[in-house]
matplotlib code that plots the C-alpha trace (Angstrom):
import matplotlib.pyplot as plt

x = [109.0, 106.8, 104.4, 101.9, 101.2, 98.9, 99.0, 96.1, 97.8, 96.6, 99.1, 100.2, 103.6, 102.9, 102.0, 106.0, 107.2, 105.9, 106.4, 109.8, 110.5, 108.8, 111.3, 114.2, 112.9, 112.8, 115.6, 117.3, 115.4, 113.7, 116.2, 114.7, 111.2, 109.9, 107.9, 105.2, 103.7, 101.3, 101.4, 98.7, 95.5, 95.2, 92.4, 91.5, 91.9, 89.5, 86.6, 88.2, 87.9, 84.9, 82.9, 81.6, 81.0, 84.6, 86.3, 83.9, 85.0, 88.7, 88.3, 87.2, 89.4, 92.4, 91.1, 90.8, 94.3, 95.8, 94.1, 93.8, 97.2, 97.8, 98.1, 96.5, 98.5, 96.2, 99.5, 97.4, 99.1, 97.5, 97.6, 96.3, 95.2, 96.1, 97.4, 96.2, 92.5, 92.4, 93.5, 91.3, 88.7, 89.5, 90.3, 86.7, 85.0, 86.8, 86.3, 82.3, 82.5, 84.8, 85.6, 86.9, 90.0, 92.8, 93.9, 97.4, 96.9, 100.0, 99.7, 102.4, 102.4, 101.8, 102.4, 104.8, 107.5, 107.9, 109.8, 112.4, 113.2, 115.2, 117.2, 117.0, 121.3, 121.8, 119.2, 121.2, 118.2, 119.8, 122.8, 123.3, 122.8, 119.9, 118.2, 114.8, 115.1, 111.1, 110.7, 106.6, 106.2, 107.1, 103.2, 104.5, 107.6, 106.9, 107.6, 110.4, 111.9, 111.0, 112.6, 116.1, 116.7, 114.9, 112.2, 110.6, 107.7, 105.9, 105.7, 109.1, 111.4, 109.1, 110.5, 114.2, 114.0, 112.5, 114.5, 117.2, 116.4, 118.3, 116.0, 117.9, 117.5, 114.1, 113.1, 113.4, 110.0, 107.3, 105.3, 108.0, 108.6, 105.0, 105.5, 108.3, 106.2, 103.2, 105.8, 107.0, 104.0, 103.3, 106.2, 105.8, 102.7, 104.5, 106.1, 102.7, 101.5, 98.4, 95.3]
y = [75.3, 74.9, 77.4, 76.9, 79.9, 80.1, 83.6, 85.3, 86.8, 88.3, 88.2, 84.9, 85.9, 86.2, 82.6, 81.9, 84.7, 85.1, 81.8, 82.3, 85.8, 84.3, 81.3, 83.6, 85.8, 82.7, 81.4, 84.4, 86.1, 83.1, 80.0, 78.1, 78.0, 75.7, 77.1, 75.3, 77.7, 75.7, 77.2, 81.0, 81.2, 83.5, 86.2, 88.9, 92.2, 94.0, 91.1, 90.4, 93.8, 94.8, 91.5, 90.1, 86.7, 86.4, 87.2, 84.7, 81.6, 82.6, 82.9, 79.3, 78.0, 79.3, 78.7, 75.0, 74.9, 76.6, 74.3, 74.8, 76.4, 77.7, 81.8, 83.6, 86.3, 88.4, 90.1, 92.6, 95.2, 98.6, 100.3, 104.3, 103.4, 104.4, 101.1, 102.1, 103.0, 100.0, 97.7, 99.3, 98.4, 95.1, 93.9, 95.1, 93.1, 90.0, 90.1, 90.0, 87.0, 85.5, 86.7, 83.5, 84.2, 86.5, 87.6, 89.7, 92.2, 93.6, 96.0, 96.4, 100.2, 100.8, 96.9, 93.7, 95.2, 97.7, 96.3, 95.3, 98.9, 100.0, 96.7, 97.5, 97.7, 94.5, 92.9, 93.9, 95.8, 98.9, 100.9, 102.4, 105.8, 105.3, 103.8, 106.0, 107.7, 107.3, 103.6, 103.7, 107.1, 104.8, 104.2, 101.4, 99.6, 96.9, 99.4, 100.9, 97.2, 96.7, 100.5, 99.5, 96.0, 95.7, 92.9, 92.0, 89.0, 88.5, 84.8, 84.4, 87.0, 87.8, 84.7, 85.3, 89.0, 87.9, 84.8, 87.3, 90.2, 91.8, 92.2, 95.4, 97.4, 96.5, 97.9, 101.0, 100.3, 101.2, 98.3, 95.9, 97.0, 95.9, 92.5, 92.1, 93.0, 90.5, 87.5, 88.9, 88.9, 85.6, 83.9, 85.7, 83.8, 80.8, 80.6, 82.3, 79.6, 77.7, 78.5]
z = [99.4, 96.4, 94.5, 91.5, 90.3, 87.0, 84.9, 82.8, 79.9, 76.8, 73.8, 72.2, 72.7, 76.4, 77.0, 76.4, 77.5, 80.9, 81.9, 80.9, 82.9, 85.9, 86.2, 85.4, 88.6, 90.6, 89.6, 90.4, 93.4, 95.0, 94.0, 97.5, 95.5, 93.3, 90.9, 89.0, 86.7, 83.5, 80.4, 81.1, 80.1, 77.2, 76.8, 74.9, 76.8, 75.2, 76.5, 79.7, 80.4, 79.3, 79.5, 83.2, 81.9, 80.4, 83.7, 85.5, 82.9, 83.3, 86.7, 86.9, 84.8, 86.5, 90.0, 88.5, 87.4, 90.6, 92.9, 96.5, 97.5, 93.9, 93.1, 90.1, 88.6, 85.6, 83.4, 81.0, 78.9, 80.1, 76.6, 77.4, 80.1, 83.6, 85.6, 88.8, 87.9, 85.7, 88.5, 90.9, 88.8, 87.9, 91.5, 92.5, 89.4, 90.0, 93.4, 93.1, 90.8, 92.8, 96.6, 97.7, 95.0, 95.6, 91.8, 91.7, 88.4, 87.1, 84.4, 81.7, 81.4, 78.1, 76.7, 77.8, 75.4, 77.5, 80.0, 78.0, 76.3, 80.0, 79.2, 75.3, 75.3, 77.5, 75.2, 72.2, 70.6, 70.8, 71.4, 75.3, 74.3, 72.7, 75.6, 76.1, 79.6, 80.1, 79.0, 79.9, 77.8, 74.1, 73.4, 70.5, 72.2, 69.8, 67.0, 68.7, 69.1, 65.1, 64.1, 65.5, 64.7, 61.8, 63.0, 66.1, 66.4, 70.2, 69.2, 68.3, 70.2, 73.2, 75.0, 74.2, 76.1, 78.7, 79.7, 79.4, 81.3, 82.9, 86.0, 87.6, 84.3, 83.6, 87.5, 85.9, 85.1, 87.6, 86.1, 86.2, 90.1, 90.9, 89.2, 91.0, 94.7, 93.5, 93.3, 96.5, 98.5, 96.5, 98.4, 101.9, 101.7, 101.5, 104.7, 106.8, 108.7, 107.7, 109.9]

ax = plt.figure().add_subplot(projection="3d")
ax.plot(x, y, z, "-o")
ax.set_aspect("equal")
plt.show()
């Protein structure tokens, strides 16, 4: 079995770094898939969110890239605000521009980062004990990554972390978790027969 799945991400970092944490899933949860996933599309959350005429362009663009049997998946970091309203109301935008498209959102509770602070030992960022026990509370995981080893850069560790994470840990996440059931449903598609 083969899947092309193109991602709408929003940070720079992201466009390495998902890519990366997607084939690691695979590789580990799904190793009789092939996965073809093209570098993301990158937008700006703040316009994709807010800005009708954005999500119809990136919309187009991805559905282009995917193809005919191709998945979207739209990764967004959901900053302060609450995952599941904000999905709600994206999945209901992006379905009046495009109904014939079935989008999977994930939202990073909080920001991509987070996701690696339940994994911040493994990862080497941290020592165990200092592991928070409420990874999605940190509002600044990026500065929470900097504070304890002295540096962090999206565009230069983002894809490091997450070609090395350790997937169990990081499902303490809730927001990792629904990553995790989008790729699943994304591959029980896969083997439904075609009508």
């Amino acid at each position: 079995m083969k899947v092309r799945l193109v991602a709408i991400v929003e940070g720079h970092g992201e466009t390495t770094a998902f890519p990366a944490l997607v084939r690691k899933i695979f590789r580990e949860q799904y190793p009789h898939v092939a996965l073809d996933m093209p570098t993301p599309i990158r937008v700006s959350r703040s316009k994709f969110v807010a800005d009708g005429s954005e999500q119809d362009r990136t919309l187009r663009l991805a559905a282009q890239k995917a193809g005919e049997d191709g998945f979207l998946l739209l990764l967004l970091d959901a900053d302060d605000d609450c995952p599941v309203e904000l999905s709600a109301q994206l999945r209901v935008e992006l379905r009046s521009h495009r109904s014939d498209l079935a989008v999977s959102i994930v939202l990073a509770k909080r920001e991509f980062e987070s996701w690696f602070l339940p994994a911040a030992a493994a990862l080497g960022i941290c020592a165990a004990e200092e592991v928070p026990a409420d990874c999605e509370a940190i509002a600044g995981a990026k500065e929470w990554i900097k504070a304890r080893r002295g540096r962090y850069s999206p565009t230069v560790d983002q894809t490091s972390f997450a070609a090395r994470l350790p997937l169990e840990a990081a499902s303490r996440s809730p927001s990792f978790r629904k990553l995790l059931r989008e790729l699943d449903r994304i591959v029980a598609q896969l083997s439904e027969p075609t009508p």
